[in-house]
N, C-alpha and C positions, 0 to 999 in steps of 0.2 A: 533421765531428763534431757531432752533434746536441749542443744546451747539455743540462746536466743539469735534470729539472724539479724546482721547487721541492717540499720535502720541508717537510710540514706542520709539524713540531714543531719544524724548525731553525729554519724560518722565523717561526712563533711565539717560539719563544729571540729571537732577532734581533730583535724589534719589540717584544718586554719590555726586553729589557739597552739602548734607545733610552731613556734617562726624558724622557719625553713630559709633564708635567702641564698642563696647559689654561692658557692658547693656547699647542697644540703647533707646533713647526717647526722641519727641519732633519734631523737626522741619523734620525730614524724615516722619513723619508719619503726622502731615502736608501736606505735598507733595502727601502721597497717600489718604490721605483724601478726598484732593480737586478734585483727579483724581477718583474715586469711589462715589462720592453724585453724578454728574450729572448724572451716570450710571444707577441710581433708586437703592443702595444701601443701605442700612440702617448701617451706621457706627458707631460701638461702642467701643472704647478706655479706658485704665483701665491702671492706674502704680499701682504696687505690688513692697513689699519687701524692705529691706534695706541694707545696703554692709554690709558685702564684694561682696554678691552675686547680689543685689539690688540697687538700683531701675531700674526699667525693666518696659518699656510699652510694649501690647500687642493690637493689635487691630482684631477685628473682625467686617466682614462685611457681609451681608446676601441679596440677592436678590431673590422674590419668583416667578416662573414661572412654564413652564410647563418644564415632566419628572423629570428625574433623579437628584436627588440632588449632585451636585460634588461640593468636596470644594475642595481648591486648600490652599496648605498651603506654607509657607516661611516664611524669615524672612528677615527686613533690618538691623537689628547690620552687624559688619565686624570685620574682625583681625587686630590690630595694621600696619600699612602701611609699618613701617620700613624705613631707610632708602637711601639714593642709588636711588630714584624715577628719572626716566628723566624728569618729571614735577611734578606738585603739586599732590599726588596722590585724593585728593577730588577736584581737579583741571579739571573737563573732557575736555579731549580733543580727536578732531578725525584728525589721521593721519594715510593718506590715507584709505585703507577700515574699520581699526580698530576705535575703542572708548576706552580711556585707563582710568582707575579711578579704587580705589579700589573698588569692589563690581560688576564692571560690568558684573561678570560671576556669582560671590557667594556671593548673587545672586539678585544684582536689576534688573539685566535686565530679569531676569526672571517673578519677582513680575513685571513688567511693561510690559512683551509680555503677560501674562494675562489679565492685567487689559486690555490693547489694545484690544485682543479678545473678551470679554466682553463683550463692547464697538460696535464687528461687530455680537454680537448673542444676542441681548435685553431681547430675550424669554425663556432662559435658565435660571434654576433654580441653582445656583451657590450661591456661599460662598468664603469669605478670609481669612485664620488662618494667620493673620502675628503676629510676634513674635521678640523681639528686644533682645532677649538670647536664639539665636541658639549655635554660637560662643562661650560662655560662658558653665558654669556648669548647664544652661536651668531650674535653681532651682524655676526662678520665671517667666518662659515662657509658652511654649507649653502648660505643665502639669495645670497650670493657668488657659489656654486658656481652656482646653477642661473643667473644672470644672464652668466655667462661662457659657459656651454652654449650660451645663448639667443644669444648672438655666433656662435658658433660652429655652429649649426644642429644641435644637436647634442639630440634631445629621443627617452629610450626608450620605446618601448610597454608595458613594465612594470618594476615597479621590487620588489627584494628589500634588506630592511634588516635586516643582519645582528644586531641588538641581542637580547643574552639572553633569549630569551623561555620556556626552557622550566623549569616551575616542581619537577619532580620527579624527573625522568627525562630523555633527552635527546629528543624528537619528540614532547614529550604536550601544545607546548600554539604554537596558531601566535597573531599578534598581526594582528585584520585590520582595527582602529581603534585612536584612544586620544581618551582624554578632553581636554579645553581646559582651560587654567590660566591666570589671572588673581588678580593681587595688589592691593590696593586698600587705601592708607594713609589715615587717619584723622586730621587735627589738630585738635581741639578747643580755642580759644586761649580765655582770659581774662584776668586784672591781677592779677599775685604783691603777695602781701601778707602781714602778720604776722597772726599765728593766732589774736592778744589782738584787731585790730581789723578785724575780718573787713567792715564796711561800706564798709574803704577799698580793698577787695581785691575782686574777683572769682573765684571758685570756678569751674575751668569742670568739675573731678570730676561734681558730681551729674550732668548732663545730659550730660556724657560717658557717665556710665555707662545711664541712660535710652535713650539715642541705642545704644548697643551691644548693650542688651536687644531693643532691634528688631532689631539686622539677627540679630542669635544663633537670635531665633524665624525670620526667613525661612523657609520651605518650598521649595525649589525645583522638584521633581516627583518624581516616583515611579520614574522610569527607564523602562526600554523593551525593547523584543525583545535588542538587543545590549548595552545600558548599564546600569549599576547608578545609582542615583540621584546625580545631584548633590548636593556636599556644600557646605559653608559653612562654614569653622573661622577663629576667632576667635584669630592666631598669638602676637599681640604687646602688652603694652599696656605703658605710661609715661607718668611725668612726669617725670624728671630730676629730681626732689625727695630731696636727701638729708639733708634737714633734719627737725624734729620741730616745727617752729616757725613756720613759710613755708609760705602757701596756695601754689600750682604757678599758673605764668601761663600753661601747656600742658597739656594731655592728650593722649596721642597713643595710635594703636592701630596695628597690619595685619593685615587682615584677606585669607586664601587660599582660592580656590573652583576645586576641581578638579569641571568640569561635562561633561556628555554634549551629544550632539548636537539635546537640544532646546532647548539654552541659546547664546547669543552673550556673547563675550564684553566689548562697548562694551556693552552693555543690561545685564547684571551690575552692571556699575560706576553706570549711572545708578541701578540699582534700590538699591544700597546707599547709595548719593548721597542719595534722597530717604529713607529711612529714617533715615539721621544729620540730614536734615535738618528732621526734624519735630519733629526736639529740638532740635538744636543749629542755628541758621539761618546760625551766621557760619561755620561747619563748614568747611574744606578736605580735599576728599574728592578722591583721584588714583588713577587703579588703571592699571595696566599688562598687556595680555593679551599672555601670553608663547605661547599658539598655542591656535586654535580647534579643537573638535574635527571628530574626519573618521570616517570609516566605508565602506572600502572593501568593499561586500558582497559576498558568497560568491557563488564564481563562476569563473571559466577559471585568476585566478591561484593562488589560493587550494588551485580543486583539483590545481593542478599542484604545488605545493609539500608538499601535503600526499598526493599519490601517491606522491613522492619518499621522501618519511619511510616510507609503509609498507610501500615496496619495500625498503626496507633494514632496518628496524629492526622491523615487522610490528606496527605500533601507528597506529593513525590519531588525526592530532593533534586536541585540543580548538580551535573559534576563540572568540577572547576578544579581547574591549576594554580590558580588567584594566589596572593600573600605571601610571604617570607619563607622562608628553608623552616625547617621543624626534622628532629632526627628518625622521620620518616626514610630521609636520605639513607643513613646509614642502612636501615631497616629491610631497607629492599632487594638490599643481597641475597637475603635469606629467603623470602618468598612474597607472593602480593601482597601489598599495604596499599588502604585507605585511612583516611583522617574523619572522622565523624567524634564533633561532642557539641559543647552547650553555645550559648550566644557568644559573639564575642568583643559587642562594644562594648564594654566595660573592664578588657582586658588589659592589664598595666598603669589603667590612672586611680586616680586617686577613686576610692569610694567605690573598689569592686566589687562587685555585687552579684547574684543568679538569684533568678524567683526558683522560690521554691515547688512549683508545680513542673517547675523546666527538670529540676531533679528528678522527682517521683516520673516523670513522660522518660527522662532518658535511659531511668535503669527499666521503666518496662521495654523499651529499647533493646537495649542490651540485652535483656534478658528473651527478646523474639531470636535475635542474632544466636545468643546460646541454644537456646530452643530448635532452631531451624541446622546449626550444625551437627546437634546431638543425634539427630538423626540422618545423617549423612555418612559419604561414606567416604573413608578418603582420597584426595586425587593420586 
């Protein structure tokens, strides 16, 4: 008796009713376990790490067939619920076309229109990067995942990342870069003192604020064929001063630069460095580049993913650079990556949701995408 295949919506129920929040592990991945061995998958599971950042399971699953190798990457961790839920948010429920639970967009129902495709293309040479710290600082996720691959000989010729990317409609928008993100803290130190004898104190306020007006004005560029301009924003400032009466023996700021690909991000940090420090000389300037941007240009994978979408849905998707980092960054060491999955206004608030016909459309989706590699040959 053939197993039965995985049925997209159940298997999305099943990987909501898992509360998963960041660093995910254990009974979500469970769930996709059970859903990928009868598929001829060979599934391999690993927890790494230990808090703040840790522990973090990550699984990988590999199935060998003919063509092209695609692996398809996600993650089941989630963001805190919050909350204000109209029901339990690991509660799933479907009312009327919707299915409501965290995760249902970002993104189990994605990792489950996959697996469902899968499921309808047996011969396809496919792979699962999932990962339980996408949501998190990813310290002992993705970057994990692909080092364990790299053991394992295990490297595909293209790679699809299930992450919300469509902003209207379900097929109207594919994701074939993202920008680099970089945080970079600011201390400004001086000598706390009382407000009556300010000679015997040091003020480090004014040239904190001097120092801050420079990097505010920065310019970064103008952006480009795919990118929108890099920005600069000015996130955080303090002293710890809750007095009316006490100079602050600190200033502190952070400062967030979400940049394109004409920008690095170690070279951000020096540029901001010396602007604090034309003011401030004793200045302690730290920035952390949480991923550089990438730009996989248009092209074999891009148009294959997006024939997919217009063979089913009769709409050819926009490509875009638009929105946040996603561990596409990592990803792209390895070989092409785009981001294609479900809507994504409904991702992170209260009350998330995906209609369920957006399901059933996506894994026929995926399942053209499998289809169209299986016959192919490799690059």
């Amino acid at each position: 008796m053939e197993p039965a295949l995985p049925d997209v919506v159940e298997l999305t129920k099943a990987l909501i009713a898992a509360e998963s929040i960041t660093p995910a592990r254990g009974q979500v991945f469970d769930v996709l376990e059970a859903a990928l061995r009868p598929l001829g998958f060979t599934v391999t599971r690993f927890v790494e790490g230990e808090a703040p950042d840790g522990p973090v399971e990550n699984l990988l699953a590999t199935r060998a067939g003919t063509g092209t190798h695609l692996a398809f990457a996600g993650h089941l961790d989630v963001v805190p619920p919050g909350e204000g839920w109209t029901a339990g948010a690991f509660t799933p429920e479907i009312r009327g076309d919707l299915l409501y639970g965290r995760g249902a967009v970002d993104m189990k129902g994605a990792v489950a229109a996959f697996a469902a495709a899968a499921a309808r293309v047996p011969g396809a040479t496919a792979s699962l990067l999932i990962t339980g710290d996408e949501e998190g600082p990813a310290t002992f996720g993705t970057p994990r995942l692909i080092e364990r691959m790299a053991e394992r000989g295990v490297r595909p010729d293209l790679c699809l990342v299930g992450e919300p990317t469509s902003a209207h409609r379900l097929g109207d928008t594919i994701k074939i870069g993202r920008r680099g993100s970089v945080v970079i803290t600011v201390d400004v130190p001086g000598k706390q003192g009382h407000v009556a004898y300010p000679h015997l104190a040091d003020n480090p306020i004014p040239r904190f604020l001097r120092a801050l007006a420079e990097v505010d004005a920065i310019v970064l560029d103008q952006g480009n064929d795919w990118f929108q301009p890099s920005n600069l924003e000015i996130i955080d400032v303090h002293t710890g001063n809750v007095a009316s009466n006490v100079i602050p023996g600190k200033a502190s700021a952070r400062v967030s630069i979400r940049f394109n690909d004409l920008q690095r991000g170690p070279e951000l940090i020096e540029r901001v460095r010396a602007a604090v420090h034309a003011h401030a000389p004793e200045a302690i300037v730290e920035g952390r580049v949480f991923g550089d941007a990438f730009l996989t240009h248009p092209g074999p994978l891009s148009t294959l993913v997006a024939d997919a979408v217009e063979a089913r849905l009769g709409i050819r998707p926009e490509l875009s650079t638009s929105g946040g980092t996603s561990d596409a960054r990592f990803l792209v060491k390895l070989c092409p990556v785009i981001e294609f999955g479900l809507l994504n206004a409904t991702m992170h608030k209260l009350d998330e949701a995906v209609a369920l016909a957006d399901l059933h459309a996506l894994t026929d989706i995926y399942a053209g995408v499998l289809e169209r590699i299986a016959s192919s040959s490799r690059p």
